[in-house]
Structure formats: C-alpha cells, structure tokens
C-alpha positions, -999 to +999 in steps of 0.1 A: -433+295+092-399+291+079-372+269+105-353+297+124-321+285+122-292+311+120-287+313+081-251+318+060-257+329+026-230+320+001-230+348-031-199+356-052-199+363-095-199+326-113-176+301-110-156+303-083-166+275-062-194+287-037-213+249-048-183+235-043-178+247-008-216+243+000-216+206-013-184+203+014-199+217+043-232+199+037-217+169+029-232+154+000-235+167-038-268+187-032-257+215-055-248+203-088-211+213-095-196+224-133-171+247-149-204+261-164-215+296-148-248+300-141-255+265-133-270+277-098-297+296-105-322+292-069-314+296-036-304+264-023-309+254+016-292+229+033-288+221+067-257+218+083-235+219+120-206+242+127-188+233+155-221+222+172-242+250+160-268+241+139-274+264+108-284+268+074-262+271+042-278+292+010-259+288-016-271+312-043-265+317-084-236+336-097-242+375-101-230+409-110-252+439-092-266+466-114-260+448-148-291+442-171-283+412-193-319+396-192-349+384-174-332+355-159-302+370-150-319+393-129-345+366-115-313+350-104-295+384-089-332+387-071-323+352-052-293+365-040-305+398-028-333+377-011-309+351+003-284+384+017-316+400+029-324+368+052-286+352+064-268+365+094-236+363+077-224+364+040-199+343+031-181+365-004-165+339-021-137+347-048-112+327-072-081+333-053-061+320-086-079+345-106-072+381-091-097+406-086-122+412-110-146+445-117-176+423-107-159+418-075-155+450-072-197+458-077-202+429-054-182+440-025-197+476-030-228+468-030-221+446+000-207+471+023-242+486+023-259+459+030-270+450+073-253+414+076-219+405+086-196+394+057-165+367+059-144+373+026-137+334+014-107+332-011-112+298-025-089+276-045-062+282-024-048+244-021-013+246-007+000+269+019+023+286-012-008+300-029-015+319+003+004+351-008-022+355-032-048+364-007-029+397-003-044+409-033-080+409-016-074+430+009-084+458-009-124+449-014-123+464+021-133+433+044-112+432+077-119+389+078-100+374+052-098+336+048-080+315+026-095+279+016-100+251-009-132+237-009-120+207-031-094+201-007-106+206+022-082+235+035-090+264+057-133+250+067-127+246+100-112+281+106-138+298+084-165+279+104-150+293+138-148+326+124-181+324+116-201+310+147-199+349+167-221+361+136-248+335+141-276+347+162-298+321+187-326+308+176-352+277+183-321+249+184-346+228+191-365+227+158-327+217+140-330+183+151-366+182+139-374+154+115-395+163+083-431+149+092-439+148+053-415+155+024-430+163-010-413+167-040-425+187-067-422+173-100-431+171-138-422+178-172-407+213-179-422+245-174-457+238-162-451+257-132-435+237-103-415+267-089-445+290-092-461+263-066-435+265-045-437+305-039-476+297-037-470+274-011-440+293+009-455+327+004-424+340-010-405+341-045-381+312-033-376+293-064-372+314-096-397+315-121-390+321-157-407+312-190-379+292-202-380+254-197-357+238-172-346+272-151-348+248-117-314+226-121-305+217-089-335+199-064-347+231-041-356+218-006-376+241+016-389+233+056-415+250+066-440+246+100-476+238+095-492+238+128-475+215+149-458+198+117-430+201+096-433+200+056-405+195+034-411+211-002-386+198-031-385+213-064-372+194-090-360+200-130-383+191-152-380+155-162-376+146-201-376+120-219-337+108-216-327+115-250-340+149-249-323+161-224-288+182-232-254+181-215-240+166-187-259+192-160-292+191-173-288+150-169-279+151-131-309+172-127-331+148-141-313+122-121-320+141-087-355+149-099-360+109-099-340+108-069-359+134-053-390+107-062-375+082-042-368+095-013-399+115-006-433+105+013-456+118-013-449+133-047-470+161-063-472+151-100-473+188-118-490+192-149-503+214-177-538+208-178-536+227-211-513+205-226-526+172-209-507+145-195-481+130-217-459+100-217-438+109-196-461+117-166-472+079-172-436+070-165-435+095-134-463+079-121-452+042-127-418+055-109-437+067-081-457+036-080-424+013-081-409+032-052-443+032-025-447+068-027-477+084-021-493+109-050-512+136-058-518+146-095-521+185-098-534+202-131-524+234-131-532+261-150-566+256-148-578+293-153-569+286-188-591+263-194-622+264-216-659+269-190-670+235-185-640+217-180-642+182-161-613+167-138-635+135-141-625+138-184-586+140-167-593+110-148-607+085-171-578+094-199-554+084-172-571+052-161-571+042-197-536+045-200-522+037-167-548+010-147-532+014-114-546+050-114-577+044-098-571+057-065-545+084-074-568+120-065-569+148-088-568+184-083-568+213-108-551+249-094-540+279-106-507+284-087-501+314-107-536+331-092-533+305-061-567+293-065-573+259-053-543+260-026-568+256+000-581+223-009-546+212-018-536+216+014-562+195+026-558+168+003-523+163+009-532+164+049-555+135+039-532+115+017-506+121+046-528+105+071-534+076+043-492+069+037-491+065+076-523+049+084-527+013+103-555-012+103-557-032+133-551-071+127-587-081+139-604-061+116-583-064+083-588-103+087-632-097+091-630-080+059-601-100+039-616-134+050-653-122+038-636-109+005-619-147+002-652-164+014-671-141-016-647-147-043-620-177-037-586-178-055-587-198-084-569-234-085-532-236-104-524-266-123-545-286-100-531-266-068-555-252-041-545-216-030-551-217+006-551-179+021-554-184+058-544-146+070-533-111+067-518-081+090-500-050+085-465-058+084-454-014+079-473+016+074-454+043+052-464+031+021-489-002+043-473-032+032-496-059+036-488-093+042-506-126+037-499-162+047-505-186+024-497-222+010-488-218-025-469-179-024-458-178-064-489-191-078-515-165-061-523-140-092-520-108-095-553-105-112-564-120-071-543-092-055-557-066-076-591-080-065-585-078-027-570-044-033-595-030-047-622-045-012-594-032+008-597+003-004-632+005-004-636-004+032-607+014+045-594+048+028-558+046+009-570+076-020-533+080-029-514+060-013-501+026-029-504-009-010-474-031-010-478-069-010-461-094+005-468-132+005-453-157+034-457-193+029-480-209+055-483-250+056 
C-alpha cells in the first residue's frame, strides 16, 4: 500500500520547465534537467511540504494526447494519464515566453474532462515585465492562472497557497515516516529493472520499453509492507563509462551509482540469459566498497534451457569476484512474476542481517576460540596480540578488534575470522566492516 499523501501531478508538452520546477520545490536535482525533450520519461515522486502540508510532487514526461508517434511515446503519455488519474491537483505547466501552442491546446482539452482540480503554471516568467504575457493563456479556459520562474524562484509561494485548498487529508502521520529499508534497483541496461518494479508495486509505475536505457532519471517509490515501509529505486542502466552517450545519459549513470550509495540493500538485476558481465563485477565491488547489503536477481529465468542451476551462476561469480561467497542468489521471472514470493522473503532476511547485533559476550566465545584454533601469524619478528572484539554499528555490522600491532594484522587473518563469524552467526548478504584499535 502506496503512502497516502495528497499528490500534485506536474504534466505539460516538453520542455517547458515542469523538472525544473519539481527539482525547486523538492529541493535537490532529483529530476535530471536539459533543453532535451523527452528527457523525463517515468513518473517521478518526491516528497515535499507546502506551507506545512506534507505532499507528493509527480513530475511526469513531456506529452501531446491523441498523437501516435511510437511505442514509447505513448508508454510515456500512459505515465501521465496514470499520474492525472492518481493527484488531487494538476499543475499545467506552459513556456510563458513561447505562446500558445496546438499541443497546449490538446492538453488543456483533454484536461477539462478529466476529475482533478487544475492550477495553470506559466513558467519562465523572471521579471515582473514578462507578466503581460500571461494574458495570452487565458484562453486554455483555466480560471487559476499563475505566473512563475522556477529558475528564479518567482511566484512558488503563491502557487503553493493556491494550491493547499485542492489537497485532500490524509494519514499526515505516515509523511514523517522514515524508509525502514531502501532498495535500489540496478544493472546493466534493459534486463528488466522497471518490469520489477511494476511486479513489486502492482502497477505499471516505471515504463517498460524494449529499448535500452528508457529509465533516466532514479524512480523512487514508498510503499507499506505490514507494519514497514519499503523504498524501491529504479536506476538507468549502468555502462561501462565510455559507452555511455551525452551529457544526460551520464548523470543517470551517476545517480544510478548514487542511488548505490545511499541505499540499505541493492538488488543487482541481471540477464540470466546473457550472464553476468564485467560490469556487474564492478556493481558489486561498488556495493561492496559502500557497506550495502545485496541480493543478486537473475531474471528472465523462464528463458532458460530445463535443467538450469543457480549453483552454475554462483561458482562463475566466486571465480571472478572472491568476496561473493555470501552474496544469495535468486532467479525470477518479473515479466511472469514467478519467484516474487521468495524474493520477498529473502530480502526480509537480508534486512534482518544489515541490521542485526551480536551481543559482546558471545562474539568474544566464538572470536577467541577462532584465535585459540588458528593464531595470527608473527610479522618481521612481531607477535599479533588480538585481545577482543564488539560490535561497534549494525547497518552494515562493523566489527571492531583490539589489538597490539593494528597495520600488520593481514587481511588473509580477517578473511579467516570472517568467514567463522558467518558461519556461526547469519550475515547471507550483508558485508562486515572491520575496524582495528590498538590495545597495549
């Protein structure tokens, strides 16, 4: 279940600022901004407060109604009829610097039949002589008429009073709630990350096309599971840097890495057709660098050939990428949603790992044994002395140990103790952090 939060959904044709004024109200660059149209294509959420109101912001692609130029044109025209379907308020906005246009025209039309309230926005209006031009709105037909610039900063507070009657009541009290897990979606292009996001939410959220690199911008969604509160992100596919083209493709690979490190746990998407490349390596060394928790999901699996093994999956990866030992491994159709069940599960599980603690008394029984059965070697005649450990964090668990000689323990020895540590104690998915304190 979805966050019910009154919802203002942002539509207009291409290029006329609705990112820009979304990225203002939200306050950080969520939606990436260009002077090329098209370059929303999803319906991006973000949460934000209108004079004390809590809400949600769509922000939706550019779009003409009625016109036929494609399949993902009209994927994208389905996001905003989906986004105007759900809001409480539409906020139309036009290039006031630009004039009326015919699409304008089909927009407002089509709008005027539609059940939510609509505020027309005329943006790019950045000094107080421009405002004449809004004049030549009037005749789209929309009584509420309000100049602004969102790149200036003009005319927001009005259009936010104007727009806090529309807003129906909801839960306020769920606004303030934190995400108990965010996981972000990610992987090379096209091996379906936005078809698992409609799996997962139930609904066609994200748009799914067959061409590589549709998602642009990172597409957070909230939703309630029981008494928690996921947060899905769906990322761009991630290339190799020099295969990526233009300055917008870039930033979305940048905010896919981003999206990385500022997740709990990251789902690492990937054509179990094609098999896992190079650059799923460097996803999960990212991953590994940052303490996030993972999951690796093969999907497409009912393409497979009968008798196809995960375990096959799992020993390519440990050859290439040793630290994969403990990363688990699911294979799922998100097209036919078959193995959604046990995903859930297994990130509930991995959750419960990122989070867990191990009380000081019994992490020293079973390091101390592990030390007793295999000391640390001696360094250029220099005893290694471990005397203790504890849990310094949970969220990746850091562990820390207290020692004599700090730089000259080996990381061959950590692996070692790792490796006891997750056998006792259950960390499938979840990386352990180190951290050694001298001790005389």
């Amino acid at each position: 279940m979805e966050l019910p939060l009154p919802k203002i959904a942002i539509v207009g044709r291409p290029n006329v600022g609705k990112s820009s004024l979304f990225n203002r109200l939200v306050g950080f660059r969520r939606a990436i901004v260009d002077d090329i149209p098209g370059v929303t294509r999803d319906r991006q959420y973000g949460e934000v407060k209108i004079h004390g109101k809590s809400c949600q912001l769509i922000d939706t692609g550019g779009f003409v109604p009625g016109v036929e130029e494609g399949e993902l044109p009209r994927a994208v025209r389905t996001q905003v009829y989906l986004a105007v379907a759900e809001a409480d308020l539409v906020w139309l906005v036009v290039d006031g610097r630009f004039g009326i246009t015919p699409a304008e025209e089909e927009i407002s039309r089509w709008l005027h039949k539609q059940d939510a309230a609509v505020l027309l926005v005329i943006n790019k209006i950045d000094t107080a002589r421009q405002e004449p031009l809004v004049a030549d709105f009037l005749g789209l037909g929309f009584p509420e008429v309000f100049p602004v610039s969102a790149e200036a900063n003009r005319g927001i507070v009005e259009l936010g009073q104007a727009s806090l009657p529309h807003l129906k009541e909801s839960a306020e009290r769920l606004a303030a709630a934190k995400s108990d897990l965010k996981l972000a979606i990610v992987g090379q292009p096209n091996v379906g990350k936005s078809t698992l996001l409609n799996a997962l939410t139930g609904e066609d959220r994200a748009v799914v096309h067959h061409e590589a690199g549709t998602t642009l911008d990172p597409l957070n969604i909230r939703l309630e599971r029981g008494a928690k509160v996921w947060e899905f992100v769906d990322t761009a596919g991630i290339k190799r840097r020099r295969s990526t083209v233009g300055k917008v493709e870039k930033v979305g690979v940048l905010k896919a890495l981003d999206s990385i490190r500022t997740s709990h746990l990251v789902l690492l998407m990937v054509d179990a057709t094609q098999g896992l490349g190079n650059q799923d390596m460097k996803i999960l060394a990212e991953a590994d660098k940052v303490g996030r928790a993972m999951v690796i999901v093969l999907n497409k699996w009912d393409q497979m050939p009968p008798g196809s093994k995960i375990k096959e999956f799992s020993e390519k990866i440990q050859d290439r990428y040793r630290r994969q030992e403990d990363i688990p491994i699911i294979a799922i159709s998100a097209k036919t949603k078959r193995g959604l069940g046990r995903l859930f599960k297994l990130v509930d599980e991995v959750q419960e790992n990122f989070w867990r603690r191990i009380g000081t008394g019994e992490l020293n029984r079973v390091f101390q044994k592990a030390v007793k059965d295999h000391p640390p070697p001696t360094i250029a005649g220099k005893f290694i002395n471990l005397t203790y450990i504890t849990q310094g964090r949970e969220g990746p668990p850091r562990l820390v140990i207290f020692v004599n000689q700090p730089k000259l323990v080996p990381e061959s020895y950590l692996r070692y103790l790792e490796r006891v540590l997750r056998k006792k104690f259950s960390f499938t998915g979840v990386p352990i952090q180190w951290q050694l304190k001298k001790k005389s």
